[in-house]
C-alpha positions as CSV (number, residue, x, y, z in Angstrom):
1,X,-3.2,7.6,14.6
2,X,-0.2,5.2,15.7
3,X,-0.5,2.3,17.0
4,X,2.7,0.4,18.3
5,X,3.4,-3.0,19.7
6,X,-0.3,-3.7,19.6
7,X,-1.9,-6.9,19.4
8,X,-5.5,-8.2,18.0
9,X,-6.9,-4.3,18.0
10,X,-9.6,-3.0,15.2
11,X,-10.0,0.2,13.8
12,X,-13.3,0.8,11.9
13,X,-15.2,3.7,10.4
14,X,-12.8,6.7,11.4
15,X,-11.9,9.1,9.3
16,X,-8.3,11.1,8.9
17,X,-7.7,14.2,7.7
18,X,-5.6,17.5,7.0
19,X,-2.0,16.4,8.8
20,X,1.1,17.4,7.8
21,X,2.6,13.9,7.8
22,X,1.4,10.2,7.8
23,X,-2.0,10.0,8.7
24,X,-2.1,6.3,10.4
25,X,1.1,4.5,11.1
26,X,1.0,1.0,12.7
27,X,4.3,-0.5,13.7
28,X,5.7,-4.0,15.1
29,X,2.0,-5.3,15.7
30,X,0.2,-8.4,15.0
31,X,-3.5,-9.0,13.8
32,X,-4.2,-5.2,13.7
33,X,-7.8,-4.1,11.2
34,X,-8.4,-1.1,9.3
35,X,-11.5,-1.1,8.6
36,X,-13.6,1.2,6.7
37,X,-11.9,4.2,7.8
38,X,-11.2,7.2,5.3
39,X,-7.8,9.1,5.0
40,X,-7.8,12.8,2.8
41,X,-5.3,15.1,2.9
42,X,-1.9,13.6,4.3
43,X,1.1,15.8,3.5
44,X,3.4,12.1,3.7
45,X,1.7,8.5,3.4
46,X,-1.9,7.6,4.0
47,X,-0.9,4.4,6.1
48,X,2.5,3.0,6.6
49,X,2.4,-0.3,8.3
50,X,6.1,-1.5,9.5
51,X,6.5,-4.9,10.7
52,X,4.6,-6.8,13.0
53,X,2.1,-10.0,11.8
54,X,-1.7,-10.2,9.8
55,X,-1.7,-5.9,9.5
56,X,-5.2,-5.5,7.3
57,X,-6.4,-2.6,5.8
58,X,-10.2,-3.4,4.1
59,X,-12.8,-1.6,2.5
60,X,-10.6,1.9,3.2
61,X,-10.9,5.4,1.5
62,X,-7.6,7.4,0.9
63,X,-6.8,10.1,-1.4
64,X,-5.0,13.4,-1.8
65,X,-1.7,12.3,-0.1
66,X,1.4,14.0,-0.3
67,X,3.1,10.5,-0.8
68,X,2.4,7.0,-0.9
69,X,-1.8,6.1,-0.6
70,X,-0.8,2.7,2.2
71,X,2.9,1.1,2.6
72,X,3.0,-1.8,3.5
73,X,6.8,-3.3,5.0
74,X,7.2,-6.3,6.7
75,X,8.7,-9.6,6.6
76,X,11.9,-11.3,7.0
77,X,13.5,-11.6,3.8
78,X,16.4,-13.6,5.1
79,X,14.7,-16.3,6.6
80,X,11.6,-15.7,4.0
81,X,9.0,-15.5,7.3
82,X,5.9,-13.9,5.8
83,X,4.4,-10.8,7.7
84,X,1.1,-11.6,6.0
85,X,-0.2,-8.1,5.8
86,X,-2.9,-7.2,2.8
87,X,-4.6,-4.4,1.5
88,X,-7.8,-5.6,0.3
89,X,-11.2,-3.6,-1.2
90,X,-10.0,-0.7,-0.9
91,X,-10.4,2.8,-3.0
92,X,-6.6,5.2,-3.4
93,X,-6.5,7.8,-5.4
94,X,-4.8,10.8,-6.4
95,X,-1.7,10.3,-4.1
96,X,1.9,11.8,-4.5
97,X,1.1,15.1,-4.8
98,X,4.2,15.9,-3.1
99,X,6.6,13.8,-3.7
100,X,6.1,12.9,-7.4
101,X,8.4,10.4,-7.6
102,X,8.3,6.1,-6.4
103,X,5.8,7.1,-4.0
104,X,2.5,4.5,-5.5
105,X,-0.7,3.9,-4.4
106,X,0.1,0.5,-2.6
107,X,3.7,-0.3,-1.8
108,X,4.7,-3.7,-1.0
109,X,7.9,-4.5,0.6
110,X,9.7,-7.9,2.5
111,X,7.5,-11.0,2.2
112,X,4.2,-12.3,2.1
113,X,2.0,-9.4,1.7
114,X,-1.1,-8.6,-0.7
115,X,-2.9,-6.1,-2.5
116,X,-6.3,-7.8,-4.0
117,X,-9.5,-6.2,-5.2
118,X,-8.1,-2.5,-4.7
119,X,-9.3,0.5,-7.1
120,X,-6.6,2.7,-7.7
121,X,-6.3,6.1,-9.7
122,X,-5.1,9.4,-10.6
123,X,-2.0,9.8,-10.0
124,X,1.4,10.9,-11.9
125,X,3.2,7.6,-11.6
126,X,2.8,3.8,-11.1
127,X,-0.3,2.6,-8.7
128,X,1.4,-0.9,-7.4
129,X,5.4,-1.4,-6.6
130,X,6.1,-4.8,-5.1
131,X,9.2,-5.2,-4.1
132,X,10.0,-8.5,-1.9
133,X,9.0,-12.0,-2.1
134,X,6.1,-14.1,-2.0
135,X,4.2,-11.2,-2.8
136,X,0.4,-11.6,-4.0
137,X,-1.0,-8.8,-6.2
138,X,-4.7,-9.3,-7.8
139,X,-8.4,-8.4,-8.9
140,X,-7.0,-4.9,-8.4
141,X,-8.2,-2.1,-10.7
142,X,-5.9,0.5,-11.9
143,X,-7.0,3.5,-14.2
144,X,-5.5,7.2,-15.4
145,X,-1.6,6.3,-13.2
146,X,1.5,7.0,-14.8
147,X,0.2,9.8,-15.9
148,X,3.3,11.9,-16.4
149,X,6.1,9.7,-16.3
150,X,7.0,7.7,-19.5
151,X,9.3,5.0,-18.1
152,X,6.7,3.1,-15.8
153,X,3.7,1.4,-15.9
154,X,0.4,1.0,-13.6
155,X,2.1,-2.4,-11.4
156,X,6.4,-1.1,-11.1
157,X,8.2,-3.6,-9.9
158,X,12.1,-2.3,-8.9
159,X,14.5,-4.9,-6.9
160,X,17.0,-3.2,-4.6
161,X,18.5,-7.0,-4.1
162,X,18.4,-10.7,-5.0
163,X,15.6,-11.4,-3.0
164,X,13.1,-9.3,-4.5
165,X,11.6,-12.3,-6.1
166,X,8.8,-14.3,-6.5
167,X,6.0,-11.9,-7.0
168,X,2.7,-13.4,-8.1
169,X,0.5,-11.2,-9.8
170,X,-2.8,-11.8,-11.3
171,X,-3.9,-9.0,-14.0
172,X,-6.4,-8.5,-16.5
173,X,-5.4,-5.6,-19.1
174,X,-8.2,-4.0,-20.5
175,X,-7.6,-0.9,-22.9
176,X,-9.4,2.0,-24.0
């Protein structure tokens, strides 16, 4: 599925499965909701959102991606305008079974985005990378990621510049 240059469309209860590269990309569009739909079997990302305004993706179902679960980029980092696109109650697991490398469950890049209430697992690496400002990440559940790396944790946070800061998150450790 792509959508492009879309405004105030929903999406809910589909399902995606078995392609070769990203199953649902949505680019440069405001108020845009995924809801409830399922993604298996991506050979790339489950769904990469680029730019655009209020992008949601809520109670969804993604696993066995070749890369990340959803991607999330948008934002102006120069003038700090928020995109204000969030993942929310939403299930990822095993992802980057291809790339096995900085590909997480939820990626969050520019500014003013969200991942909240989200249950993520199984995977090799890290489940959440923020990377941006003004980034909200909470209530999410993380269990059996970073599996075989040894120099990251469940929530990797990597700057590429100076304004990859200000990221709030809201975490509750629990160990077994």
């Amino acid at each position: 599925l792509s959508i492009k240059g879309a405004k105030g469309v929903t999406v809910a209860g589909l399902g995606f499965e078995a392609c070769r590269g990203t199953a649902v990309r949505v680019t440069d569009s405001d108020d845009v909701t995924l809801s409830g739909v399922t993604v298996r079997n991506a050979g790339a990302h489950g769904v990469h959102v680029t730019d655009g305004l209020r992008v949601r993706v809520e109670d969804a179902r993604v696993a066995h991606t070749g890369g990340m679960g959803v991607f999330l980029e948008a934002g102006d980092k120069s003038a700090l305008t928020p995109a204000g696109h969030a993942v929310v109650d939403s299930v990822v697991h095993h992802w980057e079974r291809l790339c096995l490398t900085y590909n997480p469950a939820l990626r969050l890049d520019g500014v003013g985005n969200a991942a909240v209430g989200n249950l993520l697992y199984s995977a090799p690496q890290h489940a959440i990378e923020p990377n941006g400002n003004n980034l909200y990440v909470a209530r999410n559940v993380i269990h059996h990621a970073s599996c075989d790396a040894f120099d990251n944790g469940a929530i990797y946070g990597a700057p590429t510049d100076w304004t990859d800061y200000n990221v709030t998150l809201e975490a509750k450790v629990v160990a077994h």
